[in-house]
Structures are given as structure tokens and as C-alpha cells.
C-alpha positions as CSV (number, residue, x, y, z in Angstrom):
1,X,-16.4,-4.8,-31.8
2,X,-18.8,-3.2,-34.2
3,X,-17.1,-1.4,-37.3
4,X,-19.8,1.9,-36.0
5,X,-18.2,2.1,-32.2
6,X,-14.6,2.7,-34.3
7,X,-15.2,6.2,-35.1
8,X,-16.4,6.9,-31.5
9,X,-13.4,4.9,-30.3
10,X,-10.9,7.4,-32.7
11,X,-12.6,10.7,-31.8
12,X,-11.9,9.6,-27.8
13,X,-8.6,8.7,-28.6
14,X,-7.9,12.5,-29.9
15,X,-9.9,14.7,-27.9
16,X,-7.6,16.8,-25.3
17,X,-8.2,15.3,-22.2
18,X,-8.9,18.2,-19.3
19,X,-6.4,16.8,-16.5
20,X,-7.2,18.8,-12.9
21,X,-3.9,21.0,-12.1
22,X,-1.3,19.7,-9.9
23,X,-0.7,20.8,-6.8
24,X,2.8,22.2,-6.1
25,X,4.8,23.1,-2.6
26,X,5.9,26.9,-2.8
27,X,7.6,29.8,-0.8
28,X,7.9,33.0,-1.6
29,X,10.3,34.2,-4.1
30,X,13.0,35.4,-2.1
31,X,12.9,32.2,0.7
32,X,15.9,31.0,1.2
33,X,14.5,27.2,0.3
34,X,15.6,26.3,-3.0
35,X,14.0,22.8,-3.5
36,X,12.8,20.1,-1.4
37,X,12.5,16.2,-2.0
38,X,9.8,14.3,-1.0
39,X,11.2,13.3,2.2
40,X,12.2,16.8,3.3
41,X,8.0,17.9,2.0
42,X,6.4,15.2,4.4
43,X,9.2,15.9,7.0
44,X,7.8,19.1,6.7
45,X,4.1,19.0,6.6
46,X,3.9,16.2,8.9
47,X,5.8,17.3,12.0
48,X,9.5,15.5,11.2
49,X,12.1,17.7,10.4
50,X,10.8,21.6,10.2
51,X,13.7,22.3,7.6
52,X,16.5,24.2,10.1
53,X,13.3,24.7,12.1
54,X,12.1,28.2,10.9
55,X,9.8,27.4,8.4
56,X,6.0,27.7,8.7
57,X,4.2,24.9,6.8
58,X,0.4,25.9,6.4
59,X,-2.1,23.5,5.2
60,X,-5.3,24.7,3.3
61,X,-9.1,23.3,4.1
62,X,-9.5,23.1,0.0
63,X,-6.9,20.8,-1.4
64,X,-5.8,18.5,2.1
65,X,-7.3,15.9,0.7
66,X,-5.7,15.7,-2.7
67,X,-2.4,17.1,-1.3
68,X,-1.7,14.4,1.5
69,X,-3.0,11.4,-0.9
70,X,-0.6,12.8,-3.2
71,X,2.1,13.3,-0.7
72,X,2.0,10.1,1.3
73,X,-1.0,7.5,-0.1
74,X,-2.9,8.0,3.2
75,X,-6.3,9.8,3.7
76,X,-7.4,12.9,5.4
77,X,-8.8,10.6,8.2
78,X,-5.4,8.6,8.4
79,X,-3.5,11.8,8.8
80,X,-6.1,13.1,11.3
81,X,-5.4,9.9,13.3
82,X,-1.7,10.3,12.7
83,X,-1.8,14.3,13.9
84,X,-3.6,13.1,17.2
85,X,-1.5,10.6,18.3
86,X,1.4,13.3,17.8
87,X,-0.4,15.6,19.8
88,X,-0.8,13.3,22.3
89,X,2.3,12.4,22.6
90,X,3.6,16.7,22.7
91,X,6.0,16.0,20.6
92,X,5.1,18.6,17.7
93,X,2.2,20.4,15.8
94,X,0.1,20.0,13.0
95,X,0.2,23.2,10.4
96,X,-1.9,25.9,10.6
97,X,-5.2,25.0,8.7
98,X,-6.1,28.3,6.6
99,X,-9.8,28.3,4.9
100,X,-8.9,29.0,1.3
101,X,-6.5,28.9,-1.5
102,X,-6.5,33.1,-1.3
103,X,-5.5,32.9,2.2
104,X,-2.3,30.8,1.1
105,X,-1.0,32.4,-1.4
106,X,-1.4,35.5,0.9
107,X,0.3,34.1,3.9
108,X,3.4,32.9,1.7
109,X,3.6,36.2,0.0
110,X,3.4,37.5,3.6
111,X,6.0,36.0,5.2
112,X,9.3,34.3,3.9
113,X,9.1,31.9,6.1
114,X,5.6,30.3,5.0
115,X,5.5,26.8,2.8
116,X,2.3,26.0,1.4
117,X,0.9,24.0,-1.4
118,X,-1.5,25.5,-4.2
119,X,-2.8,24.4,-7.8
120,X,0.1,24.8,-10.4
121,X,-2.3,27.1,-12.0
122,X,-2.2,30.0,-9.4
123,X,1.5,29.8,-9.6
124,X,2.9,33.4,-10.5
125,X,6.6,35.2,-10.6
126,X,6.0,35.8,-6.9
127,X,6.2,32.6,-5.8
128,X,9.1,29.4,-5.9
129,X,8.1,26.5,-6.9
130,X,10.2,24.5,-4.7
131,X,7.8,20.4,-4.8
132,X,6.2,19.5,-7.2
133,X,3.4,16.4,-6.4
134,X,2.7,13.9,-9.3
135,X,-0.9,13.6,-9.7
């Protein structure tokens, strides 16, 4: 390696590197879920156990992508696939698809009984984090 590249090489190694927000699960402040594991998250958000039933998952058209390759490894198109062949079957629903971030963090506030995953960086006092995704 050319002794000229090492300075180039040094000032990589210490810039900050800009890492895209997480995405977190969260309820509203006063749900009455606590935490969840990964298990109980995907049980969740992909039709398994509804956590005692009475709780709303809602997905978001912005971050499905990132959030269900985070969650489970698998691809918007696998969990599509997935979704229809549990349709078929009647056995349960998908979550209601919302068109924005906004609308998320609005239903949640909304309604104790709403789970739905956002950026860590629009996370406020209002809101529990109760899953956090490792991205």
C-alpha cells in the first residue's frame, strides 16, 4: 500500500459514520404492553399470537421493507406470499397498511391498543418503546 493512501485510510477510520435510525416496535405510553421478544413481535405482526388478542398491529407503506428484513430475514415479496397463503387459508389477517410514518404515530397515540413500528428518531415521551430491531 502506498505510504500517500495512509492518511486517506486514517481520516476514514475517524470520521463519524452516519448510521440510518433503527426502527423500534411501540405503543402508546399508557398500553398495558410492557416489552415484547422477538417471538411475541413476529407472533404479532405476522398473524401468530395477537398478544391476549386485543392488540392492533399496523404496518406502515414507508419502512415494510426494512422492518420485516429486520424482523424475520425475509423480503417484502416473501411476506406478501406468506400473507396470501394465510388468507387463503382464513385463518387470520395481515395488519392494516397505513401510508405514512405520521399516520402511525397518530394511530398509536390514538388508541391504546395499536403496535406499530417507527424510526428511533421520532420516538417521544408519548410513546413505549417496547422492541427494539437490530439494524
Amino acid at each position: 500500500m502506498p505510504i500517500r493512501l495512509l492518511p486517506l485510510l486514517l481520516m476514514l477510520l475517524v470520521l463519524p459514520v452516519r448510521a440510518e435510525p433503527g426502527l423500534v416496535v411501540v405503543v402508546r405510553q399508557d398500553s398495558d404492553i410492557v416489552s415484547l421478544n422477538q417471538s411475541q413481535v413476529v407472533g404479532l405482526f405476522l398473524g401468530g399470537a395477537r398478544h391476549a388478542g386485543s392488540h392492533e398491529p399496523l404496518d406502515q407503506a414507508v419502512d415494510a421493507d426494512a422492518f420485516y428484513e429486520a424482523l424475520t430475514g425475509k423480503t417484502r415479496a416473501q411476506i406478501k406470499a406468506y400473507w396470501a397463503r394465510l388468507l387463503f387459508t382464513g385463518r387470520t389477517r395481515p395488519p392494516r397498511t397505513l401510508d405514512s410514518r405520521e399516520q402511525a404515530l397518530d394511530e398509536v397515540l390514538g388508541d391504546p391498543q395499536a403496535v406499530a413500528y417507527l424510526r428511533a428518531e421520532r420516538i417521544d415521551r408519548r410513546l413505549r418503546v417496547v422492541f427494539e430491531l437490530n439494524k
